[in-house]
C-alpha positions as a LaTeX table, in Angstrom:
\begin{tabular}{lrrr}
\hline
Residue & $x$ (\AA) & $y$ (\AA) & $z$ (\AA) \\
\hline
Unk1 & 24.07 & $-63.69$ & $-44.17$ \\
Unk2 & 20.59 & $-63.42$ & $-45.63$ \\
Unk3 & 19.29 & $-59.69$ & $-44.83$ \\
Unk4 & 15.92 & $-58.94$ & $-42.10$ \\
Unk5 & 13.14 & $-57.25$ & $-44.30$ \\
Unk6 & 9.72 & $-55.16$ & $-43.36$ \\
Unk7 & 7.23 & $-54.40$ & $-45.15$ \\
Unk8 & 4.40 & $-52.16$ & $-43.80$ \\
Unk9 & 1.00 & $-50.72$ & $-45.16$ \\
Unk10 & 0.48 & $-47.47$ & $-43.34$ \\
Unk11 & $-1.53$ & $-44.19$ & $-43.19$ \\
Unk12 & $-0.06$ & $-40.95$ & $-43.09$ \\
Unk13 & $-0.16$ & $-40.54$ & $-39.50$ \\
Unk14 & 0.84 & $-43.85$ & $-38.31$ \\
Unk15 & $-1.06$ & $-46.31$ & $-37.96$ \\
Unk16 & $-1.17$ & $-49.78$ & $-39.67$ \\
Unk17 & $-4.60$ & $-50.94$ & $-38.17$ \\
Unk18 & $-7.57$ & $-49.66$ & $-36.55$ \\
Unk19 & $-9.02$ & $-50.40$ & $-33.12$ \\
Unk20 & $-11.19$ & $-53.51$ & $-31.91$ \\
Unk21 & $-9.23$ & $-55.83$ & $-34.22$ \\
Unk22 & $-11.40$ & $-58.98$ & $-34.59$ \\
Unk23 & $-12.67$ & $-61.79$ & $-36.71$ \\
Unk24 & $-15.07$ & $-59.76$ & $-38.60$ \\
Unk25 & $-12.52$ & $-57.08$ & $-39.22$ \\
Unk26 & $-9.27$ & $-57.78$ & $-39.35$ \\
Unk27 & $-7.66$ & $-54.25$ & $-39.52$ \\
Unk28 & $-9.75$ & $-52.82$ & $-37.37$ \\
Unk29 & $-12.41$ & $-50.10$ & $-36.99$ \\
Unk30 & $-13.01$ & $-47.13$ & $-39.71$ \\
Unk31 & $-9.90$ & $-49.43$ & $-41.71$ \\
Unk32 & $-11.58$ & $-51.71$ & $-44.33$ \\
Unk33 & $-8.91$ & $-51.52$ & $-47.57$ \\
Unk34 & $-8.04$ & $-48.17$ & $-47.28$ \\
Unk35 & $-4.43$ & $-49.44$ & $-46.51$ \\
Unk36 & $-4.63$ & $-51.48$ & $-49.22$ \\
Unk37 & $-5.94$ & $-50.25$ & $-51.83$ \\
Unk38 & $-3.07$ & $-50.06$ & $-53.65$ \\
Unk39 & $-2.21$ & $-53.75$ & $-53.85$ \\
Unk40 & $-6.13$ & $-54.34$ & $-55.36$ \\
Unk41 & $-6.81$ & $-51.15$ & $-57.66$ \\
Unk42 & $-3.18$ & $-50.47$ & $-59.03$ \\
Unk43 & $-1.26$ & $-54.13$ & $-58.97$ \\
Unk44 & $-0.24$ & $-53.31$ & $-62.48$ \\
Unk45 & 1.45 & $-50.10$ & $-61.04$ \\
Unk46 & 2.82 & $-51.59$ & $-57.92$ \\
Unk47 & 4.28 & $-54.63$ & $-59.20$ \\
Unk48 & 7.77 & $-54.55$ & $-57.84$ \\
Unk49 & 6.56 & $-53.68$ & $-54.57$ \\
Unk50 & 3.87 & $-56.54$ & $-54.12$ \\
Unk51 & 6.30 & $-59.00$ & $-54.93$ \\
Unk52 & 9.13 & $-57.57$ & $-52.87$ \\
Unk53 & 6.24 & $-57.92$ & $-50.20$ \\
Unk54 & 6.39 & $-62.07$ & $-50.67$ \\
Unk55 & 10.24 & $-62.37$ & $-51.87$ \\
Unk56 & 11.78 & $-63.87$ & $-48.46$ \\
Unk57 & 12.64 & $-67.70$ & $-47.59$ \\
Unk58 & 11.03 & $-67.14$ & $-44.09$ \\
Unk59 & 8.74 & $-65.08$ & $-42.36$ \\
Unk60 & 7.80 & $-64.05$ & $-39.02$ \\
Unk61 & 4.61 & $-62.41$ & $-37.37$ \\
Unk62 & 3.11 & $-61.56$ & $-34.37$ \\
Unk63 & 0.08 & $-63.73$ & $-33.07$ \\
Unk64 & $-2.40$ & $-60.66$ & $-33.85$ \\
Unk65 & $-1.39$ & $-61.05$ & $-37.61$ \\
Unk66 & $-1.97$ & $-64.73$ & $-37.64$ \\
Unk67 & $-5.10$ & $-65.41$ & $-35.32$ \\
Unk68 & $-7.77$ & $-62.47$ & $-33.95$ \\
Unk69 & $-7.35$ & $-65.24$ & $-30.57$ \\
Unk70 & $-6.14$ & $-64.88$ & $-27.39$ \\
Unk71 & $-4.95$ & $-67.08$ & $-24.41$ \\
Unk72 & $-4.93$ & $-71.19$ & $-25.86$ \\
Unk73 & $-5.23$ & $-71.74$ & $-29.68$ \\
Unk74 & $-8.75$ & $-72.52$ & $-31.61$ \\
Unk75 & $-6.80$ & $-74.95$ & $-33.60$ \\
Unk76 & $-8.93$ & $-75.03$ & $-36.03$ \\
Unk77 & $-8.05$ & $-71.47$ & $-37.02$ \\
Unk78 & $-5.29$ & $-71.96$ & $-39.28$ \\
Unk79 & $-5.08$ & $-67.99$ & $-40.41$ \\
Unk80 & $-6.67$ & $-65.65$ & $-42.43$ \\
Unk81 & $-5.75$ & $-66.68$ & $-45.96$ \\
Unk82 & $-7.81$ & $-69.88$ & $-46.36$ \\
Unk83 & $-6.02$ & $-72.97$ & $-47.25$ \\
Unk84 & $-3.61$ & $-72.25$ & $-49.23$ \\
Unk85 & $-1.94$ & $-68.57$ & $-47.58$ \\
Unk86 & 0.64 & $-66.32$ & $-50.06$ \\
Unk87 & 3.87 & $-66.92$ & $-48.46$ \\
Unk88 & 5.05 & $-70.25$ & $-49.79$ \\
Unk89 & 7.22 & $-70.54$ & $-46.94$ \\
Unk90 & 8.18 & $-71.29$ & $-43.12$ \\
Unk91 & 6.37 & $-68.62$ & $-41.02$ \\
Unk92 & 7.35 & $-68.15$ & $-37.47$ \\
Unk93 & 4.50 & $-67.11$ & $-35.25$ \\
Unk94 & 5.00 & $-65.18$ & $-32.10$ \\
Unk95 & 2.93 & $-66.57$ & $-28.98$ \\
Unk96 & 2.82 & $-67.01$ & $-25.14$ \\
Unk97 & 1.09 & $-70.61$ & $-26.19$ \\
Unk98 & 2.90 & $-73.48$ & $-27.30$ \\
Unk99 & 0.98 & $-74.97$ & $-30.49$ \\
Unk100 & 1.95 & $-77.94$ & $-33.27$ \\
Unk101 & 3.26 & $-76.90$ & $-36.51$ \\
Unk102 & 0.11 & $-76.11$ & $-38.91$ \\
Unk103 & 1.26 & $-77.39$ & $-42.83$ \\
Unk104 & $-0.95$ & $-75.86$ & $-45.66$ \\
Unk105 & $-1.26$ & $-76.12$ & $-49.40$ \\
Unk106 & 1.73 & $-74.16$ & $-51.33$ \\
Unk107 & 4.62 & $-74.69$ & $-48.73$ \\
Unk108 & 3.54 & $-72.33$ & $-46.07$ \\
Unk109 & 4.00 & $-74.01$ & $-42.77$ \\
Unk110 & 3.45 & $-72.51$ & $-39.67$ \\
Unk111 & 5.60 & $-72.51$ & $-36.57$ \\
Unk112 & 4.43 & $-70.89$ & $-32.94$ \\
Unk113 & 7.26 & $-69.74$ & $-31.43$ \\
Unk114 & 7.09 & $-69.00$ & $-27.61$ \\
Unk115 & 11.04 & $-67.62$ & $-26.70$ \\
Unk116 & 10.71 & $-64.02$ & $-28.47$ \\
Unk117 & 12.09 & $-62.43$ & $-30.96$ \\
Unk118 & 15.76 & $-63.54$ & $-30.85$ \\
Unk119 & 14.60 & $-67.05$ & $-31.10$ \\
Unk120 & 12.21 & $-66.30$ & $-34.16$ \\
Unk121 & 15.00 & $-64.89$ & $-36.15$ \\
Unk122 & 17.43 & $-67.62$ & $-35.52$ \\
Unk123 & 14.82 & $-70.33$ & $-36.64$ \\
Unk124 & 14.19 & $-68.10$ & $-39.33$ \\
Unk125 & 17.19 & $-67.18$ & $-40.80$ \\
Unk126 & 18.19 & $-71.38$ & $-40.48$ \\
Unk127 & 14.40 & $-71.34$ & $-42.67$ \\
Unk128 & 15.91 & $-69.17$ & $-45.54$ \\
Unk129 & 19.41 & $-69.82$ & $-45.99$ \\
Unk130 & 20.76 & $-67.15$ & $-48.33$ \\
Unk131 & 17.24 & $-65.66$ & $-48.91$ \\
Unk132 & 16.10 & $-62.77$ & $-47.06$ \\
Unk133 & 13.94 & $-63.05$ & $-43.67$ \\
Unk134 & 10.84 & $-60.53$ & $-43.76$ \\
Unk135 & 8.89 & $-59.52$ & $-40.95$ \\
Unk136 & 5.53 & $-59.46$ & $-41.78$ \\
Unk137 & 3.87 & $-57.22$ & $-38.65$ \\
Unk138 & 1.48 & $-56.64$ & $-37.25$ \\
Unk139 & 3.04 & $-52.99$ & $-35.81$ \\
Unk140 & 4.01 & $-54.17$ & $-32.43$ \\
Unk141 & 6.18 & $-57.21$ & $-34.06$ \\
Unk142 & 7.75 & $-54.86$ & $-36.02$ \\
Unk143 & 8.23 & $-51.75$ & $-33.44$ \\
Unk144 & 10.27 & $-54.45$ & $-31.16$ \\
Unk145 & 12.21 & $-55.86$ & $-34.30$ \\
Unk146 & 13.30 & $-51.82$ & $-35.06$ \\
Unk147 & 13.86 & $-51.68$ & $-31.00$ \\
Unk148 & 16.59 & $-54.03$ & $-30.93$ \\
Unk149 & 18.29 & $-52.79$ & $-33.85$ \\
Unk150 & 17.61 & $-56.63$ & $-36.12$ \\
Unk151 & 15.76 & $-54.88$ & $-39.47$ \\
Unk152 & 17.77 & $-53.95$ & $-42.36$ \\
Unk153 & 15.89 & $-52.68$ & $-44.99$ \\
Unk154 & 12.01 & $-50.67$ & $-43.78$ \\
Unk155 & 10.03 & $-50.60$ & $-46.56$ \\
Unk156 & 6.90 & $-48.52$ & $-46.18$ \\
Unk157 & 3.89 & $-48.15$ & $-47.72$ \\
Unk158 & 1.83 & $-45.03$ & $-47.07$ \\
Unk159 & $-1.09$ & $-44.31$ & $-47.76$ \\
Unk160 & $-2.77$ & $-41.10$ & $-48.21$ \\
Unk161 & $-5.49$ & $-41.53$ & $-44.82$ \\
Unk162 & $-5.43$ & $-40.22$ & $-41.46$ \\
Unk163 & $-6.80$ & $-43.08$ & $-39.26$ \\
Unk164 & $-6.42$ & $-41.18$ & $-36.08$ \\
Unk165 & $-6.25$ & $-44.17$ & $-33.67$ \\
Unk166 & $-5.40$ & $-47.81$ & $-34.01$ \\
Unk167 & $-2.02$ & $-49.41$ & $-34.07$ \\
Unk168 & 0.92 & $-47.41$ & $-34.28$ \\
Unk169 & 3.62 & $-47.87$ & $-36.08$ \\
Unk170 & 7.38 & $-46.91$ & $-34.53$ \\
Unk171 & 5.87 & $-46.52$ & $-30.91$ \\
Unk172 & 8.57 & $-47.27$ & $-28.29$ \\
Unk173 & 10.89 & $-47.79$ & $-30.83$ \\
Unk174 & 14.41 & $-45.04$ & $-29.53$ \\
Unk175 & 15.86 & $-42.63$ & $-31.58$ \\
Unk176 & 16.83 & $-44.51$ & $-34.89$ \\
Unk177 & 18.16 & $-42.71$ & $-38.28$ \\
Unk178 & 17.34 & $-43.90$ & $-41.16$ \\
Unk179 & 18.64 & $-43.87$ & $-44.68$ \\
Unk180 & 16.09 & $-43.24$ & $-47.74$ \\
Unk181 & 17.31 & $-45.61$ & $-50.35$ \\
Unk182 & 14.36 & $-45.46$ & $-52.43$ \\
Unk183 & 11.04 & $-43.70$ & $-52.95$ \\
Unk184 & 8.38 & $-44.06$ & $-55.89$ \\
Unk185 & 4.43 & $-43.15$ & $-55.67$ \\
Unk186 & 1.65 & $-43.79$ & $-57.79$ \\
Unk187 & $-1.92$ & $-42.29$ & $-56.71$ \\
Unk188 & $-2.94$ & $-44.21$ & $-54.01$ \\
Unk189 & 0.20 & $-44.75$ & $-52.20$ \\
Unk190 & 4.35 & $-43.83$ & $-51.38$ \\
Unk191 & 6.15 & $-46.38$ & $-51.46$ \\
Unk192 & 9.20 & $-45.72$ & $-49.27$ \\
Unk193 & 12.98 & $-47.59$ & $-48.73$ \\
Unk194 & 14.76 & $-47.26$ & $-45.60$ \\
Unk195 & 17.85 & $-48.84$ & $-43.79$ \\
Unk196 & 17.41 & $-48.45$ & $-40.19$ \\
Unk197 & 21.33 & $-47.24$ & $-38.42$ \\
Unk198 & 20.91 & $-47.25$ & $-34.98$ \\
Unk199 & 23.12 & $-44.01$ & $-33.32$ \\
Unk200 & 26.16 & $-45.53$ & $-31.74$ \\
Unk201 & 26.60 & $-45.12$ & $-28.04$ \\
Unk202 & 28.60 & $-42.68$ & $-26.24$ \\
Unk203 & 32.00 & $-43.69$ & $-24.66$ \\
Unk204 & 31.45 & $-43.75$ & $-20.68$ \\
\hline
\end{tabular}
């Protein structure tokens, strides 16, 4: 079975997007790139990771991540990559809203899918076959993914910021070890492997 995959640009204290997310900044307030500046100023040095970023045969994200919109769909917003958006893939959209599938240049086609989560994955995981699955975020996609125990391999990206407010990363999510299976830096981030093993229950 293909494995569930997360990658996640971060600062140092948390957060993986500022306040007053909107149109005219996507990340947020006080963000800009500074959680990204590693995928613009050093793609020669983080190679491996950008492409580990893309390397699934589905993907799913939260509505947030796709469209600054809430309540029914501008469909005319197709996303915020222009017309031809990096994944090359199905991508499974979280939503309260029902919508058509959106097709764009490159192979990315967009699905809105209103039943949660467990629905999402299934779709997805029939989407990729034997490749992985990756959930792409925004933080509250991915803090219910880790909830319910359905990401195998937490790949973070941290970099060195304190934002102080925004979107957190990890909130809600119970107590969850996890197991470093890989770490690397270069100067404008940590790059950081993790496989998520939930604690098992105790016997009643």
């Amino acid at each position: 079975m293909s494995r569930v995959t997360c990658d996640m640009a971060m600062s140092v204290d948390g957060f993986t997007a500022g306040p007053n997310q909107r149109a005219d900044a996507p990340f947020g307030d006080g963000v800009g790139e500074s959680l990204h500046r590693w995928m613009f100023d050093e793609p020669e040095n983080n190679a491996a990771e950008l492409a580990d970023v893309l390397d699934a045969g589905a993907f799913i994200m939260g509505r947030n991540m796709f469209s600054p919109g809430r309540g029914d769909w501008d469909l005319d917003w197709t996303g915020w990559w222009g017309d031809e958006p990096p994944y090359h893939a199905p991508v499974f959209v979280l939503t309260h809203h029902e919508r058509e599938p959106v097709k764009m240049a490159g192979g990315t086609e967009f699905h809105f899918v209103t039943g949660g989560i467990a629905d999402a994955l299934v779709r997805a995981r029939a989407a990729a076959g034997d490749r992985n699955v990756a959930i792409a975020g925004g933080a509250a996609t991915v803090n219910q993914f880790l909830a319910a125990g359905l990401i195998d391999e937490l790949r973070l990206h941290i970099a060195p910021v304190l934002l102080g407010r925004g979107e957190r990363l990890f909130a809600g999510v119970e107590r969850t070890d996890l197991v470093q299976v890989g770490v690397r830096h270069t100067g404008l981030v940590t790059h950081v492997r993790y496989e998520p093993v939930r604690p098992a229950k105790a016997a009643a």
